[in-house]
N, C-alpha and C positions, 0 to 999 in steps of 0.2 A: 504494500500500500504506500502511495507517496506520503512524503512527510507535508506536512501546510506549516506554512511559516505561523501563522497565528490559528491554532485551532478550534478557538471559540471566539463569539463576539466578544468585543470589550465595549464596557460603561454599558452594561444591560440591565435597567431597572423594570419590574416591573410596572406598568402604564396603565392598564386596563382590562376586564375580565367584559366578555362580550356574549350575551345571551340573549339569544330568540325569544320570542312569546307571540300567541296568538293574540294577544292581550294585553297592550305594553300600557295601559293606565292600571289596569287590574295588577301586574307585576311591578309595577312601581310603587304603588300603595303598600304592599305587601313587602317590599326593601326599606320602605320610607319605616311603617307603622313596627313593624318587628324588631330591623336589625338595625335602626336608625341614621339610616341613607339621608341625605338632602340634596334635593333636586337641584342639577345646575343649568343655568341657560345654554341652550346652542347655538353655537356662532355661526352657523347658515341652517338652509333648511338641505334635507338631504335628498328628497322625491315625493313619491307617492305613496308612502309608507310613511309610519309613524315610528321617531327615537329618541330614546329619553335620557339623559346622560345623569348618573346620578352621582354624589361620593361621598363615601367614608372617612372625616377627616381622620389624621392630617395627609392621605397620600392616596388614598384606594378610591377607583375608580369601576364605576360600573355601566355598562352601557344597554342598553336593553331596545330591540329594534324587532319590528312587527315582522312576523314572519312569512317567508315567503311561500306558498302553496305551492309553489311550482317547485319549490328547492328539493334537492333528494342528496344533502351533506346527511354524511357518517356520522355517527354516535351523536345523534343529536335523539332527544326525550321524546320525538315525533316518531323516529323511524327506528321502532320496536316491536320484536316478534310477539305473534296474536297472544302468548301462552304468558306475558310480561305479569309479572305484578309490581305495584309500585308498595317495595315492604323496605320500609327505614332501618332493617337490622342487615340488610345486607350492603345501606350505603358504603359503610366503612372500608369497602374494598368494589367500592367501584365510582366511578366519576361525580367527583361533589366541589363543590366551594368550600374553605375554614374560615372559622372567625374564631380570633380569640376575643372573650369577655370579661369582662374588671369582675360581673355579679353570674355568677351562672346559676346563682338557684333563681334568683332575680327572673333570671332568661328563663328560665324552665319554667315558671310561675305564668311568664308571659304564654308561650306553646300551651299550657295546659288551659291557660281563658279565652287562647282563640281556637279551641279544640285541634290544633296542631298537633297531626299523630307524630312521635318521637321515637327513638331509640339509642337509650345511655350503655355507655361501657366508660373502663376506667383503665388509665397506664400507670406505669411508675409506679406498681403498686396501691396503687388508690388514687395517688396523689393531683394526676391530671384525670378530669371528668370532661367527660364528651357527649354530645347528641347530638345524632342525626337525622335530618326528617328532609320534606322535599320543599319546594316552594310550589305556587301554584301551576307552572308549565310542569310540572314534573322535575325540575333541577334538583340537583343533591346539594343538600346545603349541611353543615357542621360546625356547631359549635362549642368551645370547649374553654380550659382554665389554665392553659399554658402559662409560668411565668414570663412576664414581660423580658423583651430581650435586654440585656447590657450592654 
């Protein structure tokens, strides 16, 4: 195999997490009211479809954009075999979003008033607590009580 002078990109932060929806007021509500997203203005419009830009201060970004009916992209929450179920104990090992949270019983508190189906497990011995459940398109969503980084 050749060698490459530089084998990975440099200065690569991450920028933005970018998901579909049928339903991009309904999924923005659902980022706003849950994981406490705030909406940000778009600095043009983009077509004939609807997109919502939202962020997590101080740095996470999320973008959420009407889906296309025509589109037939891979591993998206749309195009799954007829037999799928959408069961939150299997997220953990398959395609999800993390958050970490300052209050996680706080969060859990929250999922259990908006009848938010869940499913907790624990690392470190007990120490980090996690839940996974989905959002309204079907996305995997996780959250948990990592320490804050150093």
């Amino acid at each position: 195999m050749e060698q490459l002078s530089s084998p990975i990109f440099q200065g690569v932060h991450l920028h933005h997490v970018a998901h579909e929806s049928e339903d991009v007021q309904r999924a923005s509500e659902f980022y706003q009211q849950v994981l406490g997203f705030k909406e940000l203005e778009l600095p043009e419009k983009f077509g004939p479809f609807q997109v919502v830009w939202l962020e997590l201060p101080p740095s996470y970004a999320l973008h959420l954009i009407e889906r296309d009916p025509k589109s037939r992209l891979p591993e998206s929450p749309f195009v799954v075999p007829n037999d799928a179920k959408a069961d939150p104990s299997a997220l953990w090992r398959g395609h999800h979003l993390s958050f970490r949270v300052s209050d996680y019983d706080g969060a859990i508190k929250i999922l259990k008033e908006r009848n938010i189906q869940y499913f907790e497990k624990t690392q470190q011995d007990g120490k980090v607590k996690q839940a996974f459940f989905f959002d309204p398109d079907g996305n995997g969503l996780e959250i948990g009580n990592w320490p804050v980084p150093s």
